[in-house]
N, C-alpha and C positions, 0 to 999 in steps of 0.2 A: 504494500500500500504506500502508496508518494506522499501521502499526509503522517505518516511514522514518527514518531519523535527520535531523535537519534541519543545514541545513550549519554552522551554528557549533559542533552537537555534533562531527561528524566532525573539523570545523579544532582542537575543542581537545581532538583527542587526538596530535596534530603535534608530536615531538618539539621543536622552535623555528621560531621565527619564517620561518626563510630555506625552511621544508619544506612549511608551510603554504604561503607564494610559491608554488613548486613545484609544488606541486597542483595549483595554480589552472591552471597550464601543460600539464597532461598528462590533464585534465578536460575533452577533448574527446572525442566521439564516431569521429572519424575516426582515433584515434590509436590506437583500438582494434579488437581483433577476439574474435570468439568470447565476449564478455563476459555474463555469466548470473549469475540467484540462483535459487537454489531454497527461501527461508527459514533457511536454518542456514546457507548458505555465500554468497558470492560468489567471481567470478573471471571472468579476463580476460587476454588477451595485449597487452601496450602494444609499439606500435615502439620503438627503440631506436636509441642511432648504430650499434650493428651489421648484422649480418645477420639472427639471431635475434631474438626477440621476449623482452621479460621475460615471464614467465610469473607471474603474481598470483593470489592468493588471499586471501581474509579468510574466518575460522570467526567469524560472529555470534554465537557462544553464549556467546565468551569478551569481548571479541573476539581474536581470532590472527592473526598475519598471519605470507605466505609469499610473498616473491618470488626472482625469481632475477636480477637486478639486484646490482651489488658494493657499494651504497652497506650502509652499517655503520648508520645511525638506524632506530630501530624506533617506529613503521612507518614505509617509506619512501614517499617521492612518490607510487609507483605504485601504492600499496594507498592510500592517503590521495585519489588520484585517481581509483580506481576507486569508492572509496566514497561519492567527492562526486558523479558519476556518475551511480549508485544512489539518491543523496539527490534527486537533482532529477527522476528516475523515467524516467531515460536508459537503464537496465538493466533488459532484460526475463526471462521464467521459462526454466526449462533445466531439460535434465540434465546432473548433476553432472559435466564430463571425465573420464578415467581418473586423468591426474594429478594434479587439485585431490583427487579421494575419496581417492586414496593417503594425501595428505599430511594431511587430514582424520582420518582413519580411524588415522594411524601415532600421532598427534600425541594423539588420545582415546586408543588403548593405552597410551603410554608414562603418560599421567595417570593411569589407573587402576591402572599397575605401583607407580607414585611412593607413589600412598595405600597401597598392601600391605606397602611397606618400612616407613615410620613407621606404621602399623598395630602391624608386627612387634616395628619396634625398640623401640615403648614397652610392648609386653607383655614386652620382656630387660630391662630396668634393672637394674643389680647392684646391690643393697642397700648395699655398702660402699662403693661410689663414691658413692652418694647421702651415706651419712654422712662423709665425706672432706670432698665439698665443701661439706656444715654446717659443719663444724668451722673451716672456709676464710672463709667468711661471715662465722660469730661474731666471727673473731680480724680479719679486715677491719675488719666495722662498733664493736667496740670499739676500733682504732685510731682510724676516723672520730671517733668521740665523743668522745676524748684532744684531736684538733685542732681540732674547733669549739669547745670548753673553751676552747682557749688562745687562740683569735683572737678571744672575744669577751672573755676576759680582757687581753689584750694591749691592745685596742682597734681601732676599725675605720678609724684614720687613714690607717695604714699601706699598705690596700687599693688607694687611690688611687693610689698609682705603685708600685703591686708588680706584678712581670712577670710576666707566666701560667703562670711556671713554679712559681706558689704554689698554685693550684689544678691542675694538669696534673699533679704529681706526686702528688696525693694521686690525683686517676681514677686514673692508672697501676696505684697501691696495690690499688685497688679491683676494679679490669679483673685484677688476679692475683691475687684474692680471689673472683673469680668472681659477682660484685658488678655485674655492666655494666652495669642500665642507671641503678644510685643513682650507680658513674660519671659517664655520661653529664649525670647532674645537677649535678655536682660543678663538672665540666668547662665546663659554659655558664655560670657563676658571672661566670668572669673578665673577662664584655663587661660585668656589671653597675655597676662603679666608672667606665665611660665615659658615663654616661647623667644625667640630670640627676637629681636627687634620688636619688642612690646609696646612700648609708648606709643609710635607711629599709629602702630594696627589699633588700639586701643582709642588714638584720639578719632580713629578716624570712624571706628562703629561710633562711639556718644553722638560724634554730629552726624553721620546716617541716625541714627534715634531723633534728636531735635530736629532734625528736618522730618521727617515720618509725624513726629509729635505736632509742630506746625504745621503741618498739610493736612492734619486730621481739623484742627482747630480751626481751619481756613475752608475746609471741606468744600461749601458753599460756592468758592469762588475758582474751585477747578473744574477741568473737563470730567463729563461722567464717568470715562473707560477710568483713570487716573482716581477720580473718586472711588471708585469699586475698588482698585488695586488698593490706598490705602487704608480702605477699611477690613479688607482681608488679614491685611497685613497685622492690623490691631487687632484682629481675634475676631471680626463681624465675621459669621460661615453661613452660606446659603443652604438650603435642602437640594435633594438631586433632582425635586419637579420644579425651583426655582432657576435654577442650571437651565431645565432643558424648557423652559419660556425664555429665558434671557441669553443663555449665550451662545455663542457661534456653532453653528454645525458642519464637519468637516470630513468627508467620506473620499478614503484613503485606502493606498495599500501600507499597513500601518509594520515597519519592521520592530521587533521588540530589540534594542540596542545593550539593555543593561539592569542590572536591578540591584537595590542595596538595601538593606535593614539595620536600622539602628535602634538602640533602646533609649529611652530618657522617662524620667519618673514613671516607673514601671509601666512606658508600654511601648510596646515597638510598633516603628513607622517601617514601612516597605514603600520605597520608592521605587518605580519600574520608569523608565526610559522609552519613551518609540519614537521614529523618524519616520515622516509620510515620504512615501516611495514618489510620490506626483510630486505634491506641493514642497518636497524636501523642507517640512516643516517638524520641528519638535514638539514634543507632548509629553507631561510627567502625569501618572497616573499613581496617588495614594492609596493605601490601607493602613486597617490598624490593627492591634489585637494586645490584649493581656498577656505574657509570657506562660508557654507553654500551651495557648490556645492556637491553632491556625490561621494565617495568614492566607488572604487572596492570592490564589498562584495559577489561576485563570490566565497570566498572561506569561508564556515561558521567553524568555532570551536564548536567540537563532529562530524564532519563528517571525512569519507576517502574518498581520489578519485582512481581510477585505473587510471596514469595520467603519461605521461611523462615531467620531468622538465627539464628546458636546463639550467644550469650552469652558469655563470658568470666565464671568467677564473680567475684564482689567485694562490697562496699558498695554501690558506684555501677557495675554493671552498666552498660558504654558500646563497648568495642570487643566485635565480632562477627567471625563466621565467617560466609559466604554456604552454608549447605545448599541444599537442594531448590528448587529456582522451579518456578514454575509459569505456565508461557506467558512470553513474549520481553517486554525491555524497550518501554514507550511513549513517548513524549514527554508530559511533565507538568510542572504549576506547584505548586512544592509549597505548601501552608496555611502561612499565616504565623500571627505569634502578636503581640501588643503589645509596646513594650520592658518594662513592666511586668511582662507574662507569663513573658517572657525575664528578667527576674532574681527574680522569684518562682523559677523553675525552677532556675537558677544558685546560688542561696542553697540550697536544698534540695537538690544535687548537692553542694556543698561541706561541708553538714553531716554530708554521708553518706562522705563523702572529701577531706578538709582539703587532699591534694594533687594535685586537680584543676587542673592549668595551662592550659588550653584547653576552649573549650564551642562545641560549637555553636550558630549564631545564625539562624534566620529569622524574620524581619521582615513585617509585610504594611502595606502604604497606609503606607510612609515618604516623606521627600522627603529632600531633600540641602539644608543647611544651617550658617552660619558662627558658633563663636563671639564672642564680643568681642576674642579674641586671637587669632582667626584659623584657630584649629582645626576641621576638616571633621568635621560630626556628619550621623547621620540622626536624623531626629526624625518621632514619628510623630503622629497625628491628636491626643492628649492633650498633645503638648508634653512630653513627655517625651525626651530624646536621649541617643545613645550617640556616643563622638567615634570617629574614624577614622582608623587606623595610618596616619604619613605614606605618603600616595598619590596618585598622577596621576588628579586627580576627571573627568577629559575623557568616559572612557568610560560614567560613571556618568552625567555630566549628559548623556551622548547619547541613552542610553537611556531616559531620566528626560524630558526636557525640558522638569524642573521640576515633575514631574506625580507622582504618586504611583506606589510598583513595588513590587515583591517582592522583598527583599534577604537573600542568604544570603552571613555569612559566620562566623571563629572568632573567639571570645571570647579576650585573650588579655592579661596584666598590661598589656602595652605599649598597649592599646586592641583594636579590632575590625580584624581584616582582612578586606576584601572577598574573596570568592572568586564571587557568580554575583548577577546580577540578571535580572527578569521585568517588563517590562512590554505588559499589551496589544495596542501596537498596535507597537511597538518589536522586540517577540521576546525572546530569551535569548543577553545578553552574558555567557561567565562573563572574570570581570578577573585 
């Protein structure tokens, strides 16, 4: 089947390193029984140490996984083994069991209930709690503006062995001002006096904040896309039927370039990367989830979708909602671009949104390369380079073998971090 995931897509969607192991272990044919796809689903009985068999299932369209095995990681061994399976054309067509469609069929209800409530609940908003929590905002971000006054009046000495309880208590402020995510900004402040060249970087988020803080307090007197941007950026969030009345719709061949997770007050953020194959446009698509719950892995890195994304409004239009597709994910390389192109495009992102902290990056015909001080850059066919967040170069130069690739990763103050490479004759490492 042409639509296949190939085995390093299915490996990195492996909760860690010890489950990918795993897989490899229970990715046998004989281990299984009753195993089938039918295009939207797969599913399978693996042995077990018991009597009973686990009972597996994966829904393609998300992906989703179901087994009955106690292990707690999503997905576990046996959906990640049935899938590598699949991948290698081990798993032949069926009909669906009674018990894979059940769980199938419960699992699309219950989604289509989910979208009816936030449907509902954003058509009840009560007017006066909207205004409450403006009022909550105002009196917040005029605090903020009071403290970055004095710290740059003060001076920025101080910064260097003040304890994070100088920026944690202003988030706080913020987070009960209903303010989260200019918090959340507030709050990643405190690693910046540990890094080299601090003062600079330091002076120079405070005034991105007072300028954010100004333009919130000016709101009024900006353009609308710019007013959306700003109040995103202070923590105003739309629902996904406000989304998809209000912002841009954009139907593409969507290549999936990248994807990262990171954790911060117990919850992790999955950011996923796609480049429109037409409009060679970017897209960041969120999730979230509690640790140790499952994350949206609906969208894999090396595939494309034929898919329409719905926009987020703003200045710089970049995070997306996944609407309608059209036909199943493929395996694809996505088009790269020069580093040139890439900050051609970066430069005109930032003019449109001064608080742009991350971009997407693909690269085409790089190589891997050292400065004079030792710092890992890609540089491409013009000699142009971009350096690279400390990182273990092993897997790039394997892929690479010095040879030119396809490199996707995020643009980010600290430098570039890698998230996926393409080469050839090598295939697709993502790092």
């Amino acid at each position: 089947m042409s639509d296949r995931w190939g085995r390093e897509q299915v490996l990195g969607l492996a909760p860690d390193a010890a489950s990918a192991k795993a897989a490899a272990g229970v990715a046998e044919p004989a281990k299984w029984r009753g195993a089938g796809a039918d295009g939207e689903s797969l599913w399978g009985e693996c042995k077990g140490s018991g009597k009973s068999a686990y009972r597996t299932c994966v829904d393609l369209t998300e992906p989703a996984f179901r087994c009955t095995c106690p292990s707690r990681k999503f997905p576990c061994k046996h959906a990640l083994g049935l899938l590598l399976l699949w991948s290698d054309g081990a798993v032949g067509g069926g009909d669906r069991p009674a018990w894979a469609a059940e769980w199938v069929d419960q699992r699309r209800a219950r989604a289509a209930k989910a979208r009816d409530r936030t449907s509902a609940a954003s058509r009840t908003r009560d007017p006066k709690t909207a205004e409450r929590r403006r009022q909550r905002v105002d009196d917040g971000l005029a605090e903020l503006d009071q403290w970055l006054r004095d710290q740059v009046a003060q001076g920025l000495a101080q910064a260097e062995h003040a304890p994070y309880r100088l920026w944690d208590d202003v988030a706080r402020r913020l987070v009960d001002a209903q303010a989260g995510t200019l918090a959340g900004q507030v709050k990643g402040l405190a690693a910046i006096p540990r890094r080299p060249g601090w003062p600079d970087r330091l002076l120079e988020e405070y005034a991105l904040l007072r300028l954010l803080v100004r333009a919130y307090q000016r709101g009024e007197e900006l353009p609308e896309a710019l007013r959306e941007t700003v109040r995103a950026r202070v923590g105003f969030t739309l629902s996904q039927d406000e989304v998809a009345e209000r912002g841009e719709r954009v139907r593409d061949r969507w290549c999936v370039t990248g994807l990262h997770d990171s954790e911060q007050e117990r919850l992790i953020t999955r950011r996923v990367w796609l480049r429109g194959r037409r409009t060679r446009r970017p897209a960041l698509v969120l999730s979230f989830a509690a640790p140790g719950r499952p994350l949206d892995a609906s969208l894999m890195v090396g595939t494309e979708i034929d898919a329409e994304l719905l926009f987020y409004p703003g200045a710089q239009p970049l995070r997306a909602l996944v609407g309608e597709r059209h036909g199943p994910a493929v395996p694809a390389v996505p088009d790269g671009t020069s580093i040139r192109g890439f900050l051609d495009e970066h430069a005109a992102a930032l003019a449109r949104d001064p608080w742009v902290d991350r971009w997407p990056v693909t690269l085409a015909a790089v190589r891997l390369a050292r400065s004079g001080d030792g710092v890992l850059h890609v540089m491409d066919e013009a000699g142009d380079a971009l350096p690279l967040r400390p990182t273990d170069p092993w897997r790039l130069l394997a892929v690479s073998g010095g040879h030119p690739f396809t490199f996707a990763g995020e643009w980010t103050p600290r430098g570039l971090r890698p998230l996926a490479a393409w080469h050839e004759d090598e295939g697709m490492v993502i790092l």
